[in-house]
Every structure is written in C-alpha cells, then in structure tokens.
C-alpha positions as a printed NumPy array, in Angstrom:
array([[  0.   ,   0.   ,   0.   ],
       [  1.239,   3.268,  -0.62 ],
       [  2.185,   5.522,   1.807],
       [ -0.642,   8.091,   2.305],
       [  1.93 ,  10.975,   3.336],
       [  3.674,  11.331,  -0.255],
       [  2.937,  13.653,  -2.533],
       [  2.115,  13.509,  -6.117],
       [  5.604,  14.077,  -6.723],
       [  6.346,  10.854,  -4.434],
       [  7.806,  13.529,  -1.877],
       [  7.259,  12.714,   1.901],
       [  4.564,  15.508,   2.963],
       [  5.782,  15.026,   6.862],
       [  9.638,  15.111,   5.806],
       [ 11.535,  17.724,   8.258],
       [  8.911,  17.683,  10.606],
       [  8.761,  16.085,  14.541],
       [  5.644,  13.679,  13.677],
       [  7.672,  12.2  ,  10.891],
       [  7.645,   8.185,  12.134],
       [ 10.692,   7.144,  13.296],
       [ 10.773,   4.042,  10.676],
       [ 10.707,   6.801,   7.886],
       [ 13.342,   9.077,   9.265],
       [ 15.726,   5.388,  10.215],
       [ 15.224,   4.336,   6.454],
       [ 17.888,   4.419,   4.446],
       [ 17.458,   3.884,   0.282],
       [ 19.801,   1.456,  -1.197],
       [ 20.1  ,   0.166,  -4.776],
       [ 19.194,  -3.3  ,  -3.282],
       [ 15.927,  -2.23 ,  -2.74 ],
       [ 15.299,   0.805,  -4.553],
       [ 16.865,   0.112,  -8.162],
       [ 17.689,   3.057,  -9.793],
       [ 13.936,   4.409, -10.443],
       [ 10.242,   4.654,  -8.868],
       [  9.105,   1.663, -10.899],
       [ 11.89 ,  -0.317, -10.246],
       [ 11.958,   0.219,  -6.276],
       [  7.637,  -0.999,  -6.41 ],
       [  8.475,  -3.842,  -8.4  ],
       [ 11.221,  -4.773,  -5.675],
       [  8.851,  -4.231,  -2.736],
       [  6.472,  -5.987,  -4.364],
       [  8.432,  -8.952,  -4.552],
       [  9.324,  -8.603,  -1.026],
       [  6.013,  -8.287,   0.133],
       [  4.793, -11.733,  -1.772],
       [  7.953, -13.224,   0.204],
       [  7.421, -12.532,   3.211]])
C-alpha cells in the first residue's frame, strides 16, 4: 500500500517535521531495494512483500 503521506511528486509531505515516524526518518534507500527508479523500487517491494 502506498504511503498516504507522499505527494504527487512521491515527496514525503511530513519530511523535516517532529511527527515524521521514526521508521521513515531510520530508512535508508539502497540500490538493493530501490533500483535506480520509482518503478523499479515498487516492483522490488512488491516482490518482497509476496515473500514474506
């Protein structure tokens, strides 16, 4: 499910600010996950979602 804070430019609306979840401000992109573009990083969590 997509994450109901980003913008329509995929932007995190709550980045900067105190109430930003912990879990958001922790995570760290990597190519592992991410790929090298928006449709590559859903595909990826995608497939790690059906995994687990």
């Amino acid at each position: 499910m997509r994450c109901i804070q980003l913008d329509d430019r995929n932007l995190c609306k709550l980045f900067g600010k105190p109430e930003r979840p912990k879990v958001c401000h922790n995570f760290k992109a990597c190519p592992d996950v991410c790929g090298d573009n928006n449709a590559k990083a859903l595909e990826n969590i995608l497939e790690l979602e059906r995994l687990t």
